[in-house]
C-alpha positions as CSV (number, residue, x, y, z in Angstrom):
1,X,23.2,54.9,-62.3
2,X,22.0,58.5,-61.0
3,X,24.0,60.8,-58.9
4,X,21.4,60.2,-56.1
5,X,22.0,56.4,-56.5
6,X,25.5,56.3,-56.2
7,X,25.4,58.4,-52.9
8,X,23.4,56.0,-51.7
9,X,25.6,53.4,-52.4
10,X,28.4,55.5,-50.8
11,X,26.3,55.9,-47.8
12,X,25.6,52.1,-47.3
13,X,29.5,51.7,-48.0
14,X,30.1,54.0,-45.0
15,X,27.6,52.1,-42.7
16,X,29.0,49.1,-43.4
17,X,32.4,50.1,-42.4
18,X,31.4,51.8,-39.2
19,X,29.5,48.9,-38.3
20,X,32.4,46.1,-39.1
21,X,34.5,48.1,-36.5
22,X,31.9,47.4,-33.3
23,X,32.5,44.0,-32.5
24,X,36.7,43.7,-32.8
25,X,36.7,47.3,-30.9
26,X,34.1,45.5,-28.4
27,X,36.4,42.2,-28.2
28,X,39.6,44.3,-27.9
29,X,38.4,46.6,-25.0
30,X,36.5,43.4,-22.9
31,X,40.1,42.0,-23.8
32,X,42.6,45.0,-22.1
33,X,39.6,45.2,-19.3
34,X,40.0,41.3,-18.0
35,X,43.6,41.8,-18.2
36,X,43.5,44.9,-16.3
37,X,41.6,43.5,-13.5
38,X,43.6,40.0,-14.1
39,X,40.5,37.8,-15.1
40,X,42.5,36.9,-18.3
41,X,45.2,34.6,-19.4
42,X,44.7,31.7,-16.9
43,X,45.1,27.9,-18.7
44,X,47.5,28.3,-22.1
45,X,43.9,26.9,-23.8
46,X,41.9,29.6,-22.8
47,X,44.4,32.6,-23.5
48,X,44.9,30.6,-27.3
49,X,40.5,30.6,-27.7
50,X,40.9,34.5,-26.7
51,X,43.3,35.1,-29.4
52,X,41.6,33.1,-31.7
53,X,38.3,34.6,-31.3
54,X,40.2,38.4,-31.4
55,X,41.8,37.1,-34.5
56,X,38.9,36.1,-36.1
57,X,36.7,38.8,-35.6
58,X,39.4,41.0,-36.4
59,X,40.6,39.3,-39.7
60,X,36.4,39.4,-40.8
61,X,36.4,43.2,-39.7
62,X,38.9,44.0,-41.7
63,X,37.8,42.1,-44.9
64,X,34.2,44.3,-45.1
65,X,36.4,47.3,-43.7
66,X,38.8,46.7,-47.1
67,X,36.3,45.4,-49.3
68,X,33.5,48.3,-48.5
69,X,36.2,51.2,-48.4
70,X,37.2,49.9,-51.9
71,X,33.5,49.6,-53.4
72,X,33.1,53.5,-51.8
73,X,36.3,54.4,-54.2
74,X,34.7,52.8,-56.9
75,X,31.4,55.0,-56.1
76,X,33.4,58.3,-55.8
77,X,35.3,57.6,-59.1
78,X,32.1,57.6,-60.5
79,X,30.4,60.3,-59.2
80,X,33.8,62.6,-60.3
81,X,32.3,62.1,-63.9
82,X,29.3,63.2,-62.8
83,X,28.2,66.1,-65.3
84,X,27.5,69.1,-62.7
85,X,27.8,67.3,-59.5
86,X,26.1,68.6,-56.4
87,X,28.4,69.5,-53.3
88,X,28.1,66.7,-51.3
89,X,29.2,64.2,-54.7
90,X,32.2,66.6,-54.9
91,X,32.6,66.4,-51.0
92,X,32.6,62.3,-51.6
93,X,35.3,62.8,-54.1
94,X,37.6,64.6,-52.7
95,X,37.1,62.4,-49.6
96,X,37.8,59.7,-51.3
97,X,41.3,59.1,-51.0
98,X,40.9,58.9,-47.1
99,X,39.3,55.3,-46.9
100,X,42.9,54.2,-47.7
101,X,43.3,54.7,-44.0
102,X,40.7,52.1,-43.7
103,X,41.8,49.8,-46.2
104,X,45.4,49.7,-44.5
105,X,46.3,51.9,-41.1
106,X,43.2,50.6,-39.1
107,X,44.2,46.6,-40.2
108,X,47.3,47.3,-39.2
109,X,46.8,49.0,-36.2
110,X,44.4,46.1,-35.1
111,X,47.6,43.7,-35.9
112,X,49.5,46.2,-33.7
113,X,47.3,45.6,-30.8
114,X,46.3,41.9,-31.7
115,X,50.6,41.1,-31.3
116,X,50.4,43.0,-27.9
117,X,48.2,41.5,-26.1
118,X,48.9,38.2,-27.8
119,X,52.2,38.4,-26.2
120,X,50.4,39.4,-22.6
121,X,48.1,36.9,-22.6
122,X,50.8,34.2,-23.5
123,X,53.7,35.5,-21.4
124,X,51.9,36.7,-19.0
């Protein structure tokens, strides 16, 4: 592949992990706003169908969020042996490293915030 291709393959990479976080950061806001205004929990069957939709659109999230971050290491391992790489391939590079915050602190903070209001909408 061509240093130009690979960008572009780093570029759809980082599309599809911005766009993988829209609808569990949509679900988790309408979430904490129906609780807020007490419109949520209600029948034990309808607070368990809230938590399993969050859960699943979370769980899905998080698989493109992991499995495009990983695919845009790939990418910048490949463009490091790039023979004279432009700046923005050596900007991907060094870069690189930071999409282990996607692979594991945004999962986990999801799981965070998943438990939490979990435990509102059950308990409360």
């Amino acid at each position: 592949m061509t240093e130009r291709e690979f960008l572009e393959l780093w570029n759809k990479n980082r599309q599809q992990i911005v766009v993988s976080q829209m609808a569990p950061t949509f679900l988790l806001i309408v979430t904490v706003g129906l609780i807020t205004l007490g419109l949520a929990g209600g029948p034990l069957f309808l607070s368990l169908a809230t938590l399993g939709i969050l859960l699943a659109s979370g769980i899905l999230g998080a698989l493109v969020q992991y499995a495009s971050a990983t695919e845009a290491m790939a990418v910048a391992a490949d463009l490091a042996l790039v023979k004279s790489p432009s700046a923005a391939s050596r900007q991907v590079v060094k870069f690189a490293p930071w999409l282990n915050v996607v692979r594991f602190v945004t999962p986990a903070i999801f799981t965070l915030i998943f438990l939490l209001l979990a435990s509102i909408l059950l308990m409360g």
